[in-house]
C-alpha positions in Angstrom: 0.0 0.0 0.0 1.6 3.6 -0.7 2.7 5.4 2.2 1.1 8.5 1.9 -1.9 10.9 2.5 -5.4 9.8 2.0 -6.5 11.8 -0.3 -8.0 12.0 -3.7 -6.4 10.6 -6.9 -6.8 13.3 -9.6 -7.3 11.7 -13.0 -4.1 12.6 -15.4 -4.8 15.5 -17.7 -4.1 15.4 -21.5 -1.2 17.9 -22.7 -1.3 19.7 -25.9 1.2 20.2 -28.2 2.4 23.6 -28.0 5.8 23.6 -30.7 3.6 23.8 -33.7 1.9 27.6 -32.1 5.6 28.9 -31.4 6.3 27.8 -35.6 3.5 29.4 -36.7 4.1 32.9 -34.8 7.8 32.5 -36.7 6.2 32.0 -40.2 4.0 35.4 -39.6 6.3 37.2 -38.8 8.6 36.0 -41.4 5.8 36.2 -43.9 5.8 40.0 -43.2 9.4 40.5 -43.1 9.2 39.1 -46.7 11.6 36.2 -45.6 11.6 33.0 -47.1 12.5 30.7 -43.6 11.8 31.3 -40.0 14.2 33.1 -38.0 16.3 30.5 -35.8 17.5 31.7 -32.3 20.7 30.3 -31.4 22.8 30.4 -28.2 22.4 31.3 -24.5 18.5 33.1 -23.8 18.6 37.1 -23.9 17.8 38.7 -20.9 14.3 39.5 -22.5 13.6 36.0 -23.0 14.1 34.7 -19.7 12.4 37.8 -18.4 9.5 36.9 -20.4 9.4 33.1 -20.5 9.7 33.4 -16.5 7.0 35.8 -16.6 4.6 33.6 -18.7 5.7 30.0 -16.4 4.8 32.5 -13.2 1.5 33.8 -14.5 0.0 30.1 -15.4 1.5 28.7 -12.3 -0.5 31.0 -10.2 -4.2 30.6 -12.3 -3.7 26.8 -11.6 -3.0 26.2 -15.6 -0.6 23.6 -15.3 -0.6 22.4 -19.0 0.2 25.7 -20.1 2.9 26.5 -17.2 4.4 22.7 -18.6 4.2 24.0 -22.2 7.0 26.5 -21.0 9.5 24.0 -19.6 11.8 21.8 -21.2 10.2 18.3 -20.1 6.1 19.3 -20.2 5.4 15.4 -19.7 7.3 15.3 -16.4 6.7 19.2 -15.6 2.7 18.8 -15.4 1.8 16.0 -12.8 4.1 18.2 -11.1 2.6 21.5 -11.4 -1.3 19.4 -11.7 -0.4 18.5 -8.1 0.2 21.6 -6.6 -2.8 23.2 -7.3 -5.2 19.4 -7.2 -3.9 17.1 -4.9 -2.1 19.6 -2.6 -5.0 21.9 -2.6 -2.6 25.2 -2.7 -4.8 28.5 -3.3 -4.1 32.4 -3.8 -0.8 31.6 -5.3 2.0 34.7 -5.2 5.3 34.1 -7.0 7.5 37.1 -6.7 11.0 37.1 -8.7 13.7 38.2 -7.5 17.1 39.5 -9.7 18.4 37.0 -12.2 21.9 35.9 -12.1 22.5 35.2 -15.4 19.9 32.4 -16.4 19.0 31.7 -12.9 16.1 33.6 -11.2 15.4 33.1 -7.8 12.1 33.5 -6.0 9.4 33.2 -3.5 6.2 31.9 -3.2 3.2 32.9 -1.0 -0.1 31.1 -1.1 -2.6 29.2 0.9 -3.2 25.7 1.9 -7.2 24.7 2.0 -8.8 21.0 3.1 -11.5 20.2 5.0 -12.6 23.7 6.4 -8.8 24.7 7.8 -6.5 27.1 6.1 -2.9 27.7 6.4 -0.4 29.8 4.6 2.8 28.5 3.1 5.5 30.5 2.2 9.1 29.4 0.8 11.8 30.0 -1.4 13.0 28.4 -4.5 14.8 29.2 -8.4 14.6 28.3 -12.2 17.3 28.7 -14.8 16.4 29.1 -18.4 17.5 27.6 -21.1 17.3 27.1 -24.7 15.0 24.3 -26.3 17.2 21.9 -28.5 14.2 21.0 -31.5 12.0 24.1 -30.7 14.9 27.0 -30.3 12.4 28.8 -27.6 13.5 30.4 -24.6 12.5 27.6 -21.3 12.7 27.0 -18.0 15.0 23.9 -17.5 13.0 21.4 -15.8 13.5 20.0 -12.4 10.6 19.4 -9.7 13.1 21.6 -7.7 11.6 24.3 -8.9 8.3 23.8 -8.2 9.2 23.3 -3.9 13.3 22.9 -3.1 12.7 19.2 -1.3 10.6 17.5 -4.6 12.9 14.9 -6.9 11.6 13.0 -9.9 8.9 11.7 -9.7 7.7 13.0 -6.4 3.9 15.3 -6.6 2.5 17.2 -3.4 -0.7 16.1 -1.7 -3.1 17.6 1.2 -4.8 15.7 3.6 -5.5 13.3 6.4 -2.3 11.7 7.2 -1.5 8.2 6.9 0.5 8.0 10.0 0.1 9.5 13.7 3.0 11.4 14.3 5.8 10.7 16.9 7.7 12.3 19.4 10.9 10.5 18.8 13.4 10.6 21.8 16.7 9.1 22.0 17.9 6.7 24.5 18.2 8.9 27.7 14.3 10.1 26.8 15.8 13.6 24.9 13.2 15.0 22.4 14.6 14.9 19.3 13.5 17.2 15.8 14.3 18.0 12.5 14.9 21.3 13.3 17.8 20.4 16.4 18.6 17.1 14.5 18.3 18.3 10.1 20.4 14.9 9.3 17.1 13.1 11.0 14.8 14.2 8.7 14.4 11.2 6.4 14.8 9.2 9.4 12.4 10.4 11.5 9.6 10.4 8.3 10.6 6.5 8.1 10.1 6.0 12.2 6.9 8.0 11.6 5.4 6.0 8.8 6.7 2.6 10.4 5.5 3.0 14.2 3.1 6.0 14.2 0.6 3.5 14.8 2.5 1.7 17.3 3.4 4.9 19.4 -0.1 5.7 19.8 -1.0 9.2 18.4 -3.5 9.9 16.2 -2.8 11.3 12.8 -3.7 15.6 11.9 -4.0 16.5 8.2 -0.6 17.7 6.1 0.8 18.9 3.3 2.9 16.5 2.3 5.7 15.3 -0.4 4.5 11.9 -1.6 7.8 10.2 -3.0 7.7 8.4 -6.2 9.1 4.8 -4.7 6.0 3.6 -2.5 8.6 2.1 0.0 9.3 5.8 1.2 7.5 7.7 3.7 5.6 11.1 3.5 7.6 14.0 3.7 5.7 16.8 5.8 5.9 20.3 4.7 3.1 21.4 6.5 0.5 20.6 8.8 -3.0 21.9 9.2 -4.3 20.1 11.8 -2.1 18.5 14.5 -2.8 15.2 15.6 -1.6 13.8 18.7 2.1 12.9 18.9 2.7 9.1 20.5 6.6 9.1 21.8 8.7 6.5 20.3 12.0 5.9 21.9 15.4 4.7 19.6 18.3 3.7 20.0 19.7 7.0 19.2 22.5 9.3 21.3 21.7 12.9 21.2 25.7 14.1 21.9 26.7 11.2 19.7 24.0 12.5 16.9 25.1 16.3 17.5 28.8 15.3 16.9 28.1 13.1 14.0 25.8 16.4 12.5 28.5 18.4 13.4 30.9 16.6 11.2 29.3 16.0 8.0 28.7 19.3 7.6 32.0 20.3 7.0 32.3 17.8 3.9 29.8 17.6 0.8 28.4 14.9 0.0 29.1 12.7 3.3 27.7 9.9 5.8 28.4 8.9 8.9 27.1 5.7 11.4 28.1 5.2 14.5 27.0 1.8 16.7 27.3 0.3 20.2 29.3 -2.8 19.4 27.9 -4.8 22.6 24.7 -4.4 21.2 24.4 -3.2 18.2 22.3 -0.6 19.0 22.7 2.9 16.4 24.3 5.7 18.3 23.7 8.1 15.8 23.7 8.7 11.8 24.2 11.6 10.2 24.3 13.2 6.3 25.3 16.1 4.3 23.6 15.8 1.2 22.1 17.9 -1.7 19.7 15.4 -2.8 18.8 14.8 0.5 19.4 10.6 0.5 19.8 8.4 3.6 23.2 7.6 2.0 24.4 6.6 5.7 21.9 3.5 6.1 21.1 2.8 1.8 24.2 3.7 -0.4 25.7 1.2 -1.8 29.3 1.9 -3.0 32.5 0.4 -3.4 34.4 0.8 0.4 37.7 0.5 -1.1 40.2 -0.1 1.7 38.2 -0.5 4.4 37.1 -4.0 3.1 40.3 -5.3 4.2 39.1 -5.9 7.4 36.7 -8.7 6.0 39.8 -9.7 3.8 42.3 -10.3 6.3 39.5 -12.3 8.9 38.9 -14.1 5.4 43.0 -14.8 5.0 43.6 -15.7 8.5 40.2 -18.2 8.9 40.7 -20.1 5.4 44.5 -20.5 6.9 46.4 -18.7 4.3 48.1 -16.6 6.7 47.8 -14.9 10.2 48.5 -10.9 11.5 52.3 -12.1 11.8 52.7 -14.2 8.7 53.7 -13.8 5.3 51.5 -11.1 3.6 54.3 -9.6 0.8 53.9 -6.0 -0.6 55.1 -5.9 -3.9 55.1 -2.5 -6.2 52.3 -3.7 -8.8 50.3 -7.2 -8.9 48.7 -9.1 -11.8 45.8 -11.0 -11.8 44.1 -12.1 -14.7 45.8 -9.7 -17.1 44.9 -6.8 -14.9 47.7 -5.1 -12.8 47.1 -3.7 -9.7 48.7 -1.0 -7.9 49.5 0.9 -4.5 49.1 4.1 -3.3 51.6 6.9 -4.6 54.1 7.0 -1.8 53.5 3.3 -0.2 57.2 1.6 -0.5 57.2 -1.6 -1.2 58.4 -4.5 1.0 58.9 -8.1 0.1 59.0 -8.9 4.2 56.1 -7.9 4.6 53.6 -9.7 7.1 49.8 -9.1 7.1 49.7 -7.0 9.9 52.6 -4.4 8.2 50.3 -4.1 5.1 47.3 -4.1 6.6 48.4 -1.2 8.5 50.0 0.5 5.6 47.3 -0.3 3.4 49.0 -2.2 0.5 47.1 -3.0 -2.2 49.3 -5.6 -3.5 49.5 -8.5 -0.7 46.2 -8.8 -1.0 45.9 -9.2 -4.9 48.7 -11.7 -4.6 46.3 -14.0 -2.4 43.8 -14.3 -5.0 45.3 -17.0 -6.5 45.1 -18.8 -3.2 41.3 -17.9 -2.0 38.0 -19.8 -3.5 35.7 -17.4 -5.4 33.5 -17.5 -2.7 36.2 -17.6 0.4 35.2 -13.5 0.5 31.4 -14.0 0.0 31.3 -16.9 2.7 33.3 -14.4 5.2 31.2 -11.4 5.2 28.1 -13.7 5.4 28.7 -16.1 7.6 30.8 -14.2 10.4 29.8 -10.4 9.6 26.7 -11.3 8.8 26.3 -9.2 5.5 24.5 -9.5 2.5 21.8 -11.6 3.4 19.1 -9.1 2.8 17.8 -10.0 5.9 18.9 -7.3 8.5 15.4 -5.3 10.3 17.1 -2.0 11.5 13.8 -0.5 12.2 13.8 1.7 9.0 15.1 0.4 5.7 18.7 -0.5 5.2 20.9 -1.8 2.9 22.7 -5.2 3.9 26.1 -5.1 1.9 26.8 -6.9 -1.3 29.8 -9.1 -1.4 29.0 -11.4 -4.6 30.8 -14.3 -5.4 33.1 -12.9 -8.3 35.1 -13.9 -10.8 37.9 -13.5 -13.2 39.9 -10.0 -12.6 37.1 -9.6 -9.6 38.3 -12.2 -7.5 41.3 -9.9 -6.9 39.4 -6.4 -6.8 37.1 -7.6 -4.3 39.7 -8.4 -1.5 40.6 -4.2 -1.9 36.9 -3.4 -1.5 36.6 -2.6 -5.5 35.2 -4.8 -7.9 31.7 -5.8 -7.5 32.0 -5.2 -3.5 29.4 -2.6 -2.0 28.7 -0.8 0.7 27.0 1.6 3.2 28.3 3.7 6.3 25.9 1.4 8.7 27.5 -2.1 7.0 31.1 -0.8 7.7 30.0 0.7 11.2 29.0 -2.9 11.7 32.0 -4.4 10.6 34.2 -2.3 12.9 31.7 -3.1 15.4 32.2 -7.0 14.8 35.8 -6.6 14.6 36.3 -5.4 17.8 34.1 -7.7 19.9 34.0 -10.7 17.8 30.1 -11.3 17.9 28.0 -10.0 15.2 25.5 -7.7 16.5 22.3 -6.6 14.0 22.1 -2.9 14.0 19.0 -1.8 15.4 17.4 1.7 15.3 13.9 0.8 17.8 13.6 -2.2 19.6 12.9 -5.1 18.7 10.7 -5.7 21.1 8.3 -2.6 19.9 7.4 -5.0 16.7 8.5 -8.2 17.7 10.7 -8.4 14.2 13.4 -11.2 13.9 17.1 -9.9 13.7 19.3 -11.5 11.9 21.8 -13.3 13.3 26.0 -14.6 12.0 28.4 -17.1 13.6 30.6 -14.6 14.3 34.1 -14.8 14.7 36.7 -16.7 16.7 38.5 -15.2 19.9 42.1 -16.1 17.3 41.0 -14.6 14.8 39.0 -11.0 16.7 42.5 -10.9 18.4 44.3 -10.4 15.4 42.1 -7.9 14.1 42.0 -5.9 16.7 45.6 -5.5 16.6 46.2 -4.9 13.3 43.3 -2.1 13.6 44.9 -0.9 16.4 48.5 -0.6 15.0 47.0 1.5 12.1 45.3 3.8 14.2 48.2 4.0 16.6 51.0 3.8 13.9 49.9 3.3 10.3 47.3 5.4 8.1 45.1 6.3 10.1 47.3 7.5 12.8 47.1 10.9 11.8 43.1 11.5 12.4 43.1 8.9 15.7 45.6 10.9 17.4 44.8 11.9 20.8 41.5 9.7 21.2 42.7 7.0 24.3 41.2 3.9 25.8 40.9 0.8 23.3 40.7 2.1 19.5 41.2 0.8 16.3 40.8 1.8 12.5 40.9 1.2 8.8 41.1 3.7 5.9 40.0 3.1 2.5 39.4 4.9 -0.4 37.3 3.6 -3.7 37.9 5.1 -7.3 34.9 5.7 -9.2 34.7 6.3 -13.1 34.5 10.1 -13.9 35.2 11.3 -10.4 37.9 13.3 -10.3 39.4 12.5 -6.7 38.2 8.7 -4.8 35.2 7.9 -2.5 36.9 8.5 1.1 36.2 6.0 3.7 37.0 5.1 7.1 35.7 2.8 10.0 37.0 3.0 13.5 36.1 2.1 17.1 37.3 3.5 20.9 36.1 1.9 23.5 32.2 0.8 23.0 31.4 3.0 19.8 32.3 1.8 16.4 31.6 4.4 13.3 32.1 4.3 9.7 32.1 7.6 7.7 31.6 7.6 3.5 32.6 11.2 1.6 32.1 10.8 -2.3 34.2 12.2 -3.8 36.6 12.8 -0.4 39.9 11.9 -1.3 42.0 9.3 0.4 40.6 8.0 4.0 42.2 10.4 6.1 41.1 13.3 4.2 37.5 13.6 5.1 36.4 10.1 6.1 39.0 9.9 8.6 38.2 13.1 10.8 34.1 12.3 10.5 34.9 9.5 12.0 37.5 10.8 14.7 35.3 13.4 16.1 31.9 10.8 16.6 34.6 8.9 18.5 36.1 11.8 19.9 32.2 12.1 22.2 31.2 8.7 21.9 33.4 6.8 23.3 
């Protein structure tokens, strides 16, 4: 069933075709001029055209005339159900859309108008922009389409929608009983919606009537924008740590496009998760990326279990290794050393010694690992909201070997690697859990885990690289029991790698993902340091 308001469904309404008007206003005038083809524009919009064309897109968007105001856009199939919504679904009245001064093609501006539903009124009032640009086949002046522009939180596919709402809304405290909001808490957002949708009935309120954003995949929750009516909050208590989450808010903000999870490794219980992002995505519980480095900590558990070597044995770190016709290399810098034993390039983060074990390891030695003791990739984990489990496939050819780096066909989220650390450290796999269990009575998922040989070894070769190898740098000055791994992912047509970094002190393990970050250390890495740097 969609998550979302219960209201009306508006019937889809038919578009014209409006190129064939704009030619026929050239041929006039052409006609006149005594020419013999229509005048062409070409190049960036004058300022009269986008002063006009925003004029014309303004003017239908406030009568309600959605067709037309899509007839002035680049995408009018995509722009309409948009615009049809506002004014339908959304039931948004008195509309006033006031300009402000272009920069260049981009014209910022507000809106004022009113939302109407069941006998209450409220206004709404935000801010937005549009950037015009010229049409490719029809050469007319038009505002470049994005559901942006119709309210700064809507993405493709979403449409707006008034009235009662499908869930009761929560109060949402942490685990000491601290209130917490969107407004303290803006990484919570998404969050919060899901914990809304999910256990609004459970919590006991009863549900008001909203304006809402109703998400294209049915799996997400409303987004309120505003509400009308309030309906009676039932408190739902997680998992969460309010000075963990205001650390881990802290941090993200001072790097685009980053996540952050932090966990309680003796019980798996989310401390806090955090993200800076433009488009708004839980990236911290559902991306799914390459972790690069960091994946050697299910390597080297995978090397030391299958008995193919142990923290103190052979584990050589040549300059470049082949598998499979491809060659594989180290970071610039890294020197290489033939005497090498695991723990020396694990904590130096060679490349190469773990390539040249790929001709040792089954195809599924990796896959077996990080789903039978790390519990990963099972699709089977029940945080509380949805989450992505981690995909380690059983790969192949040139694969085999990119895998054990955390490249290949490997993938990913902050929460997965948050869990790994987590694991790691105490030896037990732990489900992370945002709610508990108890309020729904859902099975966790469960892993052997691994054994007291092998969680010894890691956690000295995680402790050596925080204390001494590449993540020393970030880790310095945190005490008590801490460990770390760096990583860092290439990614076709980025300029600079995915950073990563997963790290524990004491009883708080946290992974941290920055796309397009740079090595570990260079964002990752000091996410990560300062949720530690509270936590634990």
């Amino acid at each position: 069933m969609r998550k979302g308001v219960k209201a009306a469904i508006v019937g889809s309404v038919c578009t014209v075709v409006v190129g064939g008007a704009g030619y026929g206003a050239y041929n006039v005038l052409s006609a006149l001029r005594g020419d013999s083809t229509p005048t062409v524009r070409t190049g960036p919009p004058t300022k009269d055209e986008i002063k006009d064309t925003t004029q014309k897109f303004f003017t239908a968007w406030e009568q309600g005339r959605s067709v037309s105001a899509a007839s002035f856009t680049n995408n009018s199939a995509d722009a309409e159900p948009v615009l049809t919504s506002f004014s339908a679904t959304a039931h948004i009245k008195d509309v006033h859309i006031t300009p402000g001064t272009a920069h260049g093609a981009t014209v910022p501006f507000g809106v004022r108008a009113t939302v109407t539903y069941g006998g209450k009124s409220k206004p709404l009032a935000y801010k937005s922009s549009l950037r015009i640009v010229r049409g490719e086949t029809t050469h007319r002046a038009l505002v470049d389409w994005q559901p942006s522009v119709v309210h700064p939180q809507l993405r493709r596919g979403d449409t707006l929608a008034t009235g009662e709402a499908a869930s009761p809304p929560i109060e949402a405290v942490d685990r000491e009983g601290k209130v917490l909001t969107k407004d303290t808490y803006p990484s919570l957002g998404p969050v919060l919606d899901e914990l809304r949708s999910r256990y609004g009935d459970k919590a006991g309120g009863t549900p008001g009537v909203e304006l809402v954003i109703r998400h294209a995949s049915q799996e997400a929750a409303d987004t309120t924008l505003l509400t009308l009516t309030e309906g009676r909050a039932g408190k739902l208590r997680t998992t969460l740590d309010a000075r963990v989450q205001a650390a881990a808010e802290t941090a993200v903000t001072k790097y685009a496009e980053s996540s952050v999870v932090a966990v309680k490794p003796s019980t798996g219980e989310v401390l806090a998760v955090a993200n800076n992002r433009v488009d708004g995505f839980n990236a911290a519980f559902l991306g799914e990326l390459a972790p690069g480095s960091t994946m050697k900590i299910i390597s080297a558990a995978t090397l030391i279990d299958t008995g193919l070597t142990t923290s103190t044995g052979p584990a050589p770190c040549p300059p470049t290794a082949t598998w499979q016709s491809q060659t594989f290399s180290n970071l610039k810098g890294l020197q290489p050393d033939e005497k090498a034993t695991l723990a020396d390039s694990f904590a130096r983060s060679c490349n190469t010694a773990f390539v040249k074990y790929a001709d040792s390891v089954q195809v599924d030695s990796l896959t077996k690992e990080a789903e039978d003791r790390f519990g990963l990739g099972r699709n089977d984990w029940k945080v509380g909201i949805p989450s992505f489990d981690g995909r380690v496939p059983a790969s192949g050819g040139p694969d085999t070997a990119a895998n054990l780096i955390g490249q290949g066909q490997v993938q990913m989220s902050p929460l997965n690697m948050a869990s790994v650390a987590a694991t790691a450290m105490t030896g037990t796999f732990r489900q992370p859990v945002l709610v508990s269990q108890k309020l729904d009575g859902r099975e966790l998922a469960t892993a052997k885990g691994l054994s007291a040989g092998t969680t010894a070894q890691l956690r000295a070769m995680m402790n050596r690289t925080a204390t001494s190898g590449t993540a020393a740098g970030v880790m310095r000055g945190l005490s008590g029991s801490i460990g770390a791994k760096t990583g860092s992912a290439e990614v076709d047509g980025q300029s600079k790698s995915n950073s990563w970094f997963a790290g524990y002190r004491n009883d708080v393990a946290a992974a941290a993902m920055t796309q397009d970050g740079g090595h570990g250390i260079d964002a990752a890495g000091p996410i990560v340091a300062s949720v530690l740097r509270i936590g634990g």
